[in-house]
Structures are given as C-alpha cells and as structure tokens.
Backbone bond lengths (Angstrom), bond angles and torsions (degrees), N, CA, C in turn:
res aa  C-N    CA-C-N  psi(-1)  N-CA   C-N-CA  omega(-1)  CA-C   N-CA-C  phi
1 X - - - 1.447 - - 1.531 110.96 -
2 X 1.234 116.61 -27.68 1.379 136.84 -167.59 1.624 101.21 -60.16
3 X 1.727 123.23 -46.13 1.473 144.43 -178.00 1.517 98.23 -59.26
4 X 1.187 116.60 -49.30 1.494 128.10 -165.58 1.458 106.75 -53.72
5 X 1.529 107.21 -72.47 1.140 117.96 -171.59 2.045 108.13 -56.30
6 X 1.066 108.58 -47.59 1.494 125.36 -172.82 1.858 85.07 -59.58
7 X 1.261 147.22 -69.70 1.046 136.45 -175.88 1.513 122.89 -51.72
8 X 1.030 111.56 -53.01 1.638 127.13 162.93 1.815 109.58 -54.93
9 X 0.850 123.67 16.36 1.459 125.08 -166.48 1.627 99.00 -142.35
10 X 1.433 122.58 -11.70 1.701 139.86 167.97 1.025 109.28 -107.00
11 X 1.398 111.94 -20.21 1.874 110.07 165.69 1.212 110.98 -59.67
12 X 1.361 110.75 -54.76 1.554 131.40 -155.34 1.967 92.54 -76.81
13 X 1.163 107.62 -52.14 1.723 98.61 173.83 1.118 121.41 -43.99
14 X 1.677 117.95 -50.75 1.351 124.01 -158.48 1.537 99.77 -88.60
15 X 1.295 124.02 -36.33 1.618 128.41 151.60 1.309 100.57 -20.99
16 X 1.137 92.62 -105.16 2.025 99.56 -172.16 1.380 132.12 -19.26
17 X 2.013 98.39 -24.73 1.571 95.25 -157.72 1.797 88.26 -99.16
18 X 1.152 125.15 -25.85 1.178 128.90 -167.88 1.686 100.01 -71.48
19 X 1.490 112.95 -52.38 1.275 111.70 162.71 1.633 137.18 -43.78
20 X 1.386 119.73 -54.40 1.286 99.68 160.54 1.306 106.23 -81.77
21 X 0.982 159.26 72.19 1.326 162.72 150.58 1.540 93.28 -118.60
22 X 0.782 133.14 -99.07 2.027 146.29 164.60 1.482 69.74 5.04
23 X 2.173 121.07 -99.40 1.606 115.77 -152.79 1.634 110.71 -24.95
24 X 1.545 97.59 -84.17 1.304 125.40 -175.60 1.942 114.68 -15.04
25 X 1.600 115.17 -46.85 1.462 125.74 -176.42 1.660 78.86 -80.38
26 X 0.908 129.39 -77.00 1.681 117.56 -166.10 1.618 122.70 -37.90
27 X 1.259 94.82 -22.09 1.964 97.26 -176.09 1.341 94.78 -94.39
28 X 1.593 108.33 -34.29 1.531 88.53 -177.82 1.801 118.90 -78.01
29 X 1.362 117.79 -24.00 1.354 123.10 173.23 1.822 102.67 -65.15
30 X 1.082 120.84 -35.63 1.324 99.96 -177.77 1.672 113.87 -89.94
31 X 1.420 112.70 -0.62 0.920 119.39 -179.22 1.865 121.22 -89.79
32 X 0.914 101.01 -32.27 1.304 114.42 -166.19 1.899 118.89 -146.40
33 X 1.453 113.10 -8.67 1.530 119.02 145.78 1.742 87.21 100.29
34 X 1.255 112.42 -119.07 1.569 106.10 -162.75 1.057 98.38 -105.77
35 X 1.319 126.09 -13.13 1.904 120.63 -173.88 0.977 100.99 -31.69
36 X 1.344 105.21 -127.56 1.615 126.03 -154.18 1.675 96.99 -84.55
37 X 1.680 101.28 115.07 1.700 100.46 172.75 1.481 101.14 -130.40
38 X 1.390 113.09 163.59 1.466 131.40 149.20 1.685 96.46 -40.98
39 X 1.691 116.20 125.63 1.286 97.58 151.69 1.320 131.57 -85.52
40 X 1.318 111.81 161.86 1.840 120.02 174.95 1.553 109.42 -32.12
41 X 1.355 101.72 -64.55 1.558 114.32 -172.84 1.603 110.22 -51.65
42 X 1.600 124.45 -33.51 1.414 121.57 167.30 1.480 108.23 -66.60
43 X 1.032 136.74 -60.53 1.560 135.96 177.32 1.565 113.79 -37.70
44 X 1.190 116.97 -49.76 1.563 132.35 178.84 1.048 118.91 -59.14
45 X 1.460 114.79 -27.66 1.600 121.97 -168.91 0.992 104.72 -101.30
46 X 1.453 122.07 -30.22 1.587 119.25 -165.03 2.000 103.88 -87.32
47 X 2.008 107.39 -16.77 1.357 74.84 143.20 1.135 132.87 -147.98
48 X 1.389 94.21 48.90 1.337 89.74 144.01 1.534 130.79 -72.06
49 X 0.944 115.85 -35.64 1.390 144.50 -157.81 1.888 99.14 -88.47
50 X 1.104 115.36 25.20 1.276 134.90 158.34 1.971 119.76 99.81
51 X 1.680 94.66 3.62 1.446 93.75 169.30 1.707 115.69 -86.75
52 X 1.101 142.59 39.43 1.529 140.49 -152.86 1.656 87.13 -87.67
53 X 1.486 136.69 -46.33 1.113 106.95 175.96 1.648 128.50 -69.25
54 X 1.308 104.96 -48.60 1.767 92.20 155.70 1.066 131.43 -17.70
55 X 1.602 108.54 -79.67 1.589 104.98 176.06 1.337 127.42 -47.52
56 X 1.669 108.82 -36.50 1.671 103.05 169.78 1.251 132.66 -38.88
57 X 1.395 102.66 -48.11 1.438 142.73 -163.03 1.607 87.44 -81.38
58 X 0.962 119.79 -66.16 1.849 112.12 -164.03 1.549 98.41 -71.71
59 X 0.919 121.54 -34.93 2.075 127.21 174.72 1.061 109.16 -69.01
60 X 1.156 154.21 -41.50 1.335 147.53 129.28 2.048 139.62 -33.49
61 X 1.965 93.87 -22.83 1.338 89.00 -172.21 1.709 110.49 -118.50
62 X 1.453 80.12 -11.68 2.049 94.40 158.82 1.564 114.50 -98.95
63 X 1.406 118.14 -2.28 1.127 99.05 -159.41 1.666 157.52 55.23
64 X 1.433 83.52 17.60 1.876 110.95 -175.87 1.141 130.59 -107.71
65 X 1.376 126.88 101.26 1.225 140.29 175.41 1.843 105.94 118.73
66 X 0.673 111.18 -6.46 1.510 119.80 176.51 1.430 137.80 -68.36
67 X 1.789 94.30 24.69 1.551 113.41 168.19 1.718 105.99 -110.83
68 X 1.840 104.07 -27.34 1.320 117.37 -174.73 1.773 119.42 -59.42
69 X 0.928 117.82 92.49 1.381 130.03 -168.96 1.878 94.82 -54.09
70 X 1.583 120.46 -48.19 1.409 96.27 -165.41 1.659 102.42 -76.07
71 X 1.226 144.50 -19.76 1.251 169.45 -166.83 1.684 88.48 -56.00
72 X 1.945 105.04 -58.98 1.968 101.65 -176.91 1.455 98.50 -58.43
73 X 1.227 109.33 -66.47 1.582 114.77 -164.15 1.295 113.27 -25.33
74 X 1.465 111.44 -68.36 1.486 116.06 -179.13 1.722 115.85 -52.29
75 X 1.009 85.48 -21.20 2.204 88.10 -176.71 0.758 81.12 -68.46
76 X 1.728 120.13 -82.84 1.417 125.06 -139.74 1.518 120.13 -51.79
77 X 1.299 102.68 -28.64 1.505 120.00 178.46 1.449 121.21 -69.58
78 X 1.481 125.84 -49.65 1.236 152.46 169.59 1.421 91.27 -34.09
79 X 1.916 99.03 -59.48 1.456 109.74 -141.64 1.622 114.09 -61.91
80 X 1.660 99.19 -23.04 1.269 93.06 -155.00 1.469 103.86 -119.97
81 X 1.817 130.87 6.42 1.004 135.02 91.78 1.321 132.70 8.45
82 X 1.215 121.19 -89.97 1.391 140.96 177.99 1.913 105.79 -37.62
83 X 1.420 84.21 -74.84 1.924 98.66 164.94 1.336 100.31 -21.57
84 X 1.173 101.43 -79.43 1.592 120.85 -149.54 1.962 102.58 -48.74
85 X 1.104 112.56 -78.02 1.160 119.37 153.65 1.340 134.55 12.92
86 X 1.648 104.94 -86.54 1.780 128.58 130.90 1.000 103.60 8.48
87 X 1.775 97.08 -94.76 1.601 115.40 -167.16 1.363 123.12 -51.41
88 X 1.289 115.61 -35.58 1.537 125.34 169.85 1.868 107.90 -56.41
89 X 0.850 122.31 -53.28 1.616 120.58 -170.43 1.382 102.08 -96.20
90 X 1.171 140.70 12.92 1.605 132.82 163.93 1.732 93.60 -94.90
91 X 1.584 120.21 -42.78 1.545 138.66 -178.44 1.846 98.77 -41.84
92 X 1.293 89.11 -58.04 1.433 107.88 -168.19 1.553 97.54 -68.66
93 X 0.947 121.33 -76.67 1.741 129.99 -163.36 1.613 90.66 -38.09
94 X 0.969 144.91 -70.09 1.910 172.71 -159.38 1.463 76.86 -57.18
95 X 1.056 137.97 -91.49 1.092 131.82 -151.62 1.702 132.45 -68.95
C-alpha cells in the first residue's frame, strides 16, 4: 500500500507542475508572442512522465494547445496509462 500512496503522491506533483507549466507558456505566449516560451518537448515530457492530468486540466483551463492533435494523443495516452497503472497497484495492494 505504501507504493500506492508514494505513486499517487508523484501524480499529484507532476500534476501540478505540468499544470502551471500549460498556464505559465500561455501567459507567456500571450504575453510576449513567440519569444521566450516553455518548449513543446518540456510540456510533453512532463506528461508524460506522470503529469497527464495536469496538463488536461491546464489545456483545458488556459486554453493552450488545443488545436495540436499530437499534444491530445499524448494526454490521452499518458492519461490513461497513468490510470491504468493506479489501478494495477491499488488491485494488487487490495488483494
């Protein structure tokens, strides 16, 4: 149970960080145009790398990037990954 919680507790980190990351590139794109941005490849990684609900959540509440077709893929993918995952070691821990 100990894995569970400790994983679910890197969700929620990498959540958050992916999330203001998503705001943060959006204030700065409307702020200042293409200069200085978050790159793509940082957004992508961070969720892959276990923030996919963040970014949902921040791609949805800034409204940024949400024409980028590989941008869904990778969420959706991350996202349900991530889930899956979850569900696998709560299955396990429970049982």
């Amino acid at each position: 149970m100990t894995l569970v919680i400790i994983y679910s507790c890197y969700l929620v980190f990498m959540s958050l960080v992916a999330f203001f990351l998503f705001l943060k590139d959006k204030g700065m794109a409307k702020k200042n145009g293409n200069a200085v941005r978050i790159k793509e490849k940082t957004l992508l990684g961070c969720v892959a790398l276990g923030g996919a609900i963040g970014g949902f959540i921040g791609r949805i509440v800034a409204h940024h990037k949400t024409e980028k077709f590989y941008f869904s893929v990778t969420i959706y993918f991350s996202l349900l990954l991530q889930l899956a995952v979850l569900g696998c070691m709560i299955y396990l821990a429970v049982r």
